[in-house]
N, C-alpha and C positions, 0 to 999 in steps of 0.2 A: 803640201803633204809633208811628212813629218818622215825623216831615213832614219831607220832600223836597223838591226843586222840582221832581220829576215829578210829582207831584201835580197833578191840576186845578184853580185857582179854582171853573171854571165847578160843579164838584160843591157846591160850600159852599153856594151860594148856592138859597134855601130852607130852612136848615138851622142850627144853632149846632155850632160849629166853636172847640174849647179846647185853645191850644197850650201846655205847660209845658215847664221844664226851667231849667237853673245860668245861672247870669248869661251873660250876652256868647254865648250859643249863638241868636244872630239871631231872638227871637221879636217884637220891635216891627219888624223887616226885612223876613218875613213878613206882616205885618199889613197894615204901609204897603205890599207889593206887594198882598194883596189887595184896598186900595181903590184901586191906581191902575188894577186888573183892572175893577173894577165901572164906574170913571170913564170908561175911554179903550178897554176893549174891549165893556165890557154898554151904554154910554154911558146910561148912572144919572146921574138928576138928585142932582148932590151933598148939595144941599139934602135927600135922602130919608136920606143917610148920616151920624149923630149919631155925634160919637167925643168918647168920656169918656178922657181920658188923664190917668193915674196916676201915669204914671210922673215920679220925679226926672230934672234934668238930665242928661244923661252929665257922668261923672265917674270918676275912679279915686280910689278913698281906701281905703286902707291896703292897695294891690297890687291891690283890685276891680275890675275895669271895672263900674261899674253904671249903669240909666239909660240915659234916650234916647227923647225924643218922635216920635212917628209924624213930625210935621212934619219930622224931621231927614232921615227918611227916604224921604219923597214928600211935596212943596213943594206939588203942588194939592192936599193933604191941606185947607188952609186953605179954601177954598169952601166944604167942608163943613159940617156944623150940628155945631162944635165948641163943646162947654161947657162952661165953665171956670168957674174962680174966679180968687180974688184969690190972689197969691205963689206959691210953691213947695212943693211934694211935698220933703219931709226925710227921706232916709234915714234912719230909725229907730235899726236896729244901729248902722250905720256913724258915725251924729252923736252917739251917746251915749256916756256916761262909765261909767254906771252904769244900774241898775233906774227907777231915778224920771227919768232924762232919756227912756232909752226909752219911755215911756208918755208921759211930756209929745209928744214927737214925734211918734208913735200917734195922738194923742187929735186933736192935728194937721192931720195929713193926713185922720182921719176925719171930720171936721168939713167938710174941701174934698170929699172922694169922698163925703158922704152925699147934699151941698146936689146936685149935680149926676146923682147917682143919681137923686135924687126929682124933679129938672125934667125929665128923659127921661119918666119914670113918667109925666108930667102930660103932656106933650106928643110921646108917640112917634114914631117915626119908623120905616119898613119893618126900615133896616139897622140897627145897634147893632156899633158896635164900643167894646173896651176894652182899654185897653193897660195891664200893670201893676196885673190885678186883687188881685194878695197884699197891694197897701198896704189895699186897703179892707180885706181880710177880716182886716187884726191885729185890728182893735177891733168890723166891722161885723157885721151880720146876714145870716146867709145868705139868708133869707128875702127880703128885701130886695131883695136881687143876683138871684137864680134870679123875681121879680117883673117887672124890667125886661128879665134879659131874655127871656123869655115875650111883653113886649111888643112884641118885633120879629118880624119875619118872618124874617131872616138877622141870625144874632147870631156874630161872630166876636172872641175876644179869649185873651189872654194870661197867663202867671202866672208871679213864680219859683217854681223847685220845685227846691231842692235844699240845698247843705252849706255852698254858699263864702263866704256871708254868716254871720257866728256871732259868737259874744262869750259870756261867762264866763255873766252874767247875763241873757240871753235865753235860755236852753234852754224854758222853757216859751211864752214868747212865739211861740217857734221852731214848737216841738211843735202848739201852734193851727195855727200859721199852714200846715203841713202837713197836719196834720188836715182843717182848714177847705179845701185844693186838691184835697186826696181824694175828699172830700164832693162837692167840686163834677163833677170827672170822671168820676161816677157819673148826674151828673142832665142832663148836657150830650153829645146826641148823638154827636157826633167829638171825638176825641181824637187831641192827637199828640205825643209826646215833641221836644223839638230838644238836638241837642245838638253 
């Protein structure tokens, strides 16, 4: 099914809610609108709302728009129980030369997206949001991810899903990482294409 902004917020909420689709088709826009929905119209204590954000900077490299932090896109996003790490999310494809930088990058960012996976796990929270869940799933465990989030009560997050990201030597890397988004829109009540 295909998310609009006639859509409700208020329906997500009790529920996990998984948007995918090609870069720059507004799914961390989306996201940041659903918790300024919980913030300023449910008036949710922020602090109940945990955001894991994956995503790289925005950035354009090589003609891509990619990237872009929920905070770019709703400023009170920061009150929330936001949990990070140290540095940057690195574009995989897009920062690699070859086979062996791709997996350096990979190995990476799964190192940042496991550590803050597994601190949600330990200390949950009602909401769960995630922006830019495809970084974790190049190298992570699905088990892992569908673990946290079962820990919430409303879990709303993101993924890319499509072509415009590519390079010579990522086709299998590619192939997982489509695989692994498929898998999950199977095990994650709503679903919605953006495009």
């Amino acid at each position: 099914m295909k998310f609009n902004s006639s859509l409700r917020y208020e329906d997500f909420i009790g529920h996990q809610t998984f948007l995918y689709g090609e870069t720059n088709t507004k799914k961390t826009y989306y996201t940041a609108k659903f918790i300024q929905f919980l913030i300023e119209s449910r008036h949710l204590d922020p602090k109940e709302i945990s955001i894991l954000d994956f995503a790289p900077p925005q950035s354009i490299i090589k003609q891509v728009k990619i990237g872009g932090k929920i905070k770019e896109f709703y400023k009170d996003s920061i009150k929330c129980n936001n949990l990070f790490f140290k540095g940057e999310i690195i574009p995989p494809r897009l920062k690699a030369k070859n086979i062996k930088e791709l997996y350096d990058n990979a190995c990476k960012n799964f190192k940042k997206t496991y550590s803050i996976l597994n601190l949600f796990i330990e200390n949950p929270t009602s909401v769960l949001i995630i922006n830019d869940i495809s970084i974790y799933l190049h190298i992570g465990n699905k088990n892992l991810l569908l673990e946290a989030i079962e820990k919430s009560n409303t879990f709303f997050g993101n993924s890319y899903y499509g072509s415009s990201i590519k390079s010579d030597f990522a086709t299998l890397f590619s192939l997982r990482e489509k695989r692994l988004v498929e898998y999950l829109m199977k095990k994650v009540e709503f679903c919605y294409f953006t495009e």
